[in-house]
C-alpha positions as CSV (number, residue, x, y, z in Angstrom):
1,X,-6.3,-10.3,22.1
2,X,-4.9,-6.8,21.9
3,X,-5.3,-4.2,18.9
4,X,-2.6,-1.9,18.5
5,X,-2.9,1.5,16.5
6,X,-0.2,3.5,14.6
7,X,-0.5,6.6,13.5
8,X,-4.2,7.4,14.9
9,X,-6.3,10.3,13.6
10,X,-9.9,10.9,14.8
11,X,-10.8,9.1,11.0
12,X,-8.4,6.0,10.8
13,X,-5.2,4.6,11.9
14,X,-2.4,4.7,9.2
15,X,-1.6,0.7,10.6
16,X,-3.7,-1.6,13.2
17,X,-2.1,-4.8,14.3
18,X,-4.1,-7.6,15.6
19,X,-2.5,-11.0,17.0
20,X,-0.3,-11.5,14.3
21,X,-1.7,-10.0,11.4
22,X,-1.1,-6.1,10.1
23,X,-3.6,-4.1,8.7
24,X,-2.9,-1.1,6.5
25,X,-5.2,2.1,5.4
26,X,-4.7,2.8,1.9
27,X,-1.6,4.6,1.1
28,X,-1.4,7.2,-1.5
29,X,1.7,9.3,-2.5
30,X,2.1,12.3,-0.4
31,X,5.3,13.1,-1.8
32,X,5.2,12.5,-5.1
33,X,1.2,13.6,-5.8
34,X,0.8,15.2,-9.0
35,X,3.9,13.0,-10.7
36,X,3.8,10.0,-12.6
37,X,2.0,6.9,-12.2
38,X,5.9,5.5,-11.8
39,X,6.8,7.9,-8.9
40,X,3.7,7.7,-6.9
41,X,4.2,4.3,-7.3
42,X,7.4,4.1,-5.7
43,X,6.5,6.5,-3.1
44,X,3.7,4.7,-1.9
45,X,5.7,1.3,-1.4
46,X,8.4,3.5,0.4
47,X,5.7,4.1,3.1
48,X,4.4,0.5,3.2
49,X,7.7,-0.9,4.3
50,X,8.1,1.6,6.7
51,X,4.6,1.3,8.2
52,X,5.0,-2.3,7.9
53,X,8.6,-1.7,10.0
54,X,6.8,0.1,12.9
55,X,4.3,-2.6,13.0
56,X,7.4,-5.4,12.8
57,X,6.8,-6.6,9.6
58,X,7.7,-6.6,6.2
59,X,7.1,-6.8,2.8
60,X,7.9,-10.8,2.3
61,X,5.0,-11.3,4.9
62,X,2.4,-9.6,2.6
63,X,-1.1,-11.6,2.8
64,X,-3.3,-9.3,0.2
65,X,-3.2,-6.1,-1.5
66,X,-5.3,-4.1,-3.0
67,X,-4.4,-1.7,-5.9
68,X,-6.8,1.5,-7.0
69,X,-5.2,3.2,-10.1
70,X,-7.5,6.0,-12.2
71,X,-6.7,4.8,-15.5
72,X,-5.9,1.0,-16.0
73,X,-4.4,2.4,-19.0
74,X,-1.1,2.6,-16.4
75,X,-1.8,-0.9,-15.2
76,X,1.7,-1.7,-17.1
77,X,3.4,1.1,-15.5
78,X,2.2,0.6,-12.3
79,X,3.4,-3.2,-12.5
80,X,6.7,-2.3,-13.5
81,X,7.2,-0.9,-10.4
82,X,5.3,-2.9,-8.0
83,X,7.0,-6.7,-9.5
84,X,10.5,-4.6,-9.2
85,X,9.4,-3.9,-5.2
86,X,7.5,-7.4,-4.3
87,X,9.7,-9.9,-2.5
88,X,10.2,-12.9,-4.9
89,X,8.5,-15.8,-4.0
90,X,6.2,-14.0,-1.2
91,X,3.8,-12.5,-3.8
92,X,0.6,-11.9,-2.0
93,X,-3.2,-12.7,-3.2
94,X,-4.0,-9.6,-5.1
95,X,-6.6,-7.1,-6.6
96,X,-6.4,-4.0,-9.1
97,X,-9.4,-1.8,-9.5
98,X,-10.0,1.4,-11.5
99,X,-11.6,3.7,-9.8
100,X,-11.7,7.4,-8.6
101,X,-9.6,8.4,-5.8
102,X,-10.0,11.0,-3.1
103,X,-8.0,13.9,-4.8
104,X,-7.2,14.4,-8.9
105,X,-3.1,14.2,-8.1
106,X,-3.6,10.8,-6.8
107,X,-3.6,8.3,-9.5
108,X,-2.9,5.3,-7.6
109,X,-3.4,3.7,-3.9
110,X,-2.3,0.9,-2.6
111,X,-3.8,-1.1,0.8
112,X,-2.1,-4.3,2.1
113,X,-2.2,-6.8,4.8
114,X,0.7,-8.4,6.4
115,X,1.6,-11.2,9.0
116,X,4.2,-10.8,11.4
């Protein structure tokens, strides 16, 4: 069976496809680092459906995800935003963790895998 790689650096691949199931690094907010827990939010599930697009998926075909904010404090506000994006009924098996994250203006990062 083939693997196929997007977005390949010499540390990770942004996606990896395998037979039918997508795999996705963990996605933090490029553009909106430093903002709110609300806007990174957002920006980080603009980039999963795209990278979910390139691999020929979407966001109804979710399997898992796994959610790393700073402060479960924002758990709520993080919600908010992620039960406005999930498609209804399609709701995958799922994980939140506080935890530190690779730079201070990241306070949240997200890391799914999809079906085809």
């Amino acid at each position: 069976m083939s693997i196929q790689r997007f977005e390949t650096g010499p540390r990770m691949s942004q996606a990896v496809v395998h037979g039918n199931t997508v795999y996705l690094a963990g996605v933090v907010a490029n553009k909106a680092a430093g903002e709110s827990v609300t806007k990174q939010t957002q920006d980080i599930l603009a980039t999963i459906d795209s990278h979910l697009a390139k691999a020929g998926t979407d966001k109804s075909k979710l399997l898992s995800a796994t959610i790393y904010i700073t402060d479960m404090k924002t758990f709520g506000e993080m919600n908010a935003v992620w039960d406005a994006w999930v498609s209804p009924g399609n709701t995958p098996a799922r994980a939140t963790v506080e935890a530190k994250l690779a730079a201070a203006q990241y306070t949240v990062e997200i890391m799914v895998t999809a079906a085809k």
